[in-house]
C-alpha positions in Angstrom: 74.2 50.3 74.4 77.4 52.3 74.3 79.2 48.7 74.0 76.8 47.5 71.6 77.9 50.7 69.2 81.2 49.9 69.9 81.5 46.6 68.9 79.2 47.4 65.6 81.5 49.7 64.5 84.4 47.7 64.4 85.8 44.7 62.8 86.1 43.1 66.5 85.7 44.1 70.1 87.7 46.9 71.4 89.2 47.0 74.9 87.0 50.6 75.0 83.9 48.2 74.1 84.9 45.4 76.7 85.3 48.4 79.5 81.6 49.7 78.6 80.5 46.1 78.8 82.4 44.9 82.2 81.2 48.7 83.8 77.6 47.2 83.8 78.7 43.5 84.9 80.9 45.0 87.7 78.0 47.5 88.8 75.8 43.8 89.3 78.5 42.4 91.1 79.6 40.2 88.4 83.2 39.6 87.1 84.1 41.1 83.6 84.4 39.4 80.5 87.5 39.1 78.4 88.6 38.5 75.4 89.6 35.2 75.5 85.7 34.4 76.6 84.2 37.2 73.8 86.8 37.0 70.8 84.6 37.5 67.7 82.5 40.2 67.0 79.3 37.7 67.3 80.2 36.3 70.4 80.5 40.1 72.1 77.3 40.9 70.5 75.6 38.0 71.8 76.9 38.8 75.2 75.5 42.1 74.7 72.1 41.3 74.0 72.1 38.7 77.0 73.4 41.9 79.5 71.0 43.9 78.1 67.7 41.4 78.9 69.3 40.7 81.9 69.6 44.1 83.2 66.9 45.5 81.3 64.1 42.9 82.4 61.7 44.9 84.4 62.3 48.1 82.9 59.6 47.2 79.3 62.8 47.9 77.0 63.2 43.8 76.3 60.4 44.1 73.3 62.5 47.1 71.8 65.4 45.7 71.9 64.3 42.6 70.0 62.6 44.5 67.5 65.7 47.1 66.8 68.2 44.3 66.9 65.9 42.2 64.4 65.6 39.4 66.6 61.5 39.1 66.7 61.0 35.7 64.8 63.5 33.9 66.6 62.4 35.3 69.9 58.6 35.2 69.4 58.5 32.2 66.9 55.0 31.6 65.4 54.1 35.3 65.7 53.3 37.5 62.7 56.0 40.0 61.9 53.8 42.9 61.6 52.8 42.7 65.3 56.6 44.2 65.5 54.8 47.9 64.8 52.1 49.8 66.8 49.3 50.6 64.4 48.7 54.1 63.6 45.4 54.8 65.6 42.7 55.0 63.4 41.5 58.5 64.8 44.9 59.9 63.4 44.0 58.1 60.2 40.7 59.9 60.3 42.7 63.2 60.1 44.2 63.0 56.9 42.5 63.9 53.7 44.4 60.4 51.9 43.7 57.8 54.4 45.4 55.8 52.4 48.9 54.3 53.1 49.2 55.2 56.6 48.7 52.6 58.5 51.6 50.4 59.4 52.1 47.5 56.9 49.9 44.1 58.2 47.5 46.2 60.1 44.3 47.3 58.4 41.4 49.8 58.1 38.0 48.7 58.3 
């Protein structure tokens, strides 16, 4: 994630970003990336993401990763987009004196 910042906050992947990237790659066993494979800021971010399902897989981070990166409808295509957000439970709905407006846009109360 610390390479992901990196490389957002830049206009293109710094050696710092490509050392926070290759640490993971090299902890895996796997041999770093360069530049000359990563040159653009898309192609590091892309890279990124890919590292991140790869390592992530069994650890249920993979679904918040594709909603924080806004990545949903290309990965889940044919889903609604409000399925991205939990609904508020309706007992906590129940609690408020204005029920209405808090639940989570697409989701509603019935």
């Amino acid at each position: 994630m610390y390479a992901e910042a990196l490389n957002e906050t830049s206009a293109a992947p710094t050696q710092e970003a490509f050392d926070a990237l290759n640490a993971v790659r090299e902890n895996a066993g796997l041999q770093g990336k360069t530049v000359e494979e990563l040159p653009t800021k898309d192609t590091f971010r892309k890279a990124v993401y890919k590292e991140r399902r790869l390592e992530l897989a069994l650890e249920c981070d993979r679904w918040f990763d594709i909603v924080r990166t806004k990545q949903f409808s290309d990965v889940f295509p044919g889903v609604a987009s409000y399925r991205q957000l939990y609904p508020v439970p309706q007992t906590e709905i129940e609690n408020m004196n204005d029920k209405t407006g808090w639940q989570n846009e697409g989701y509603t109360l019935e």
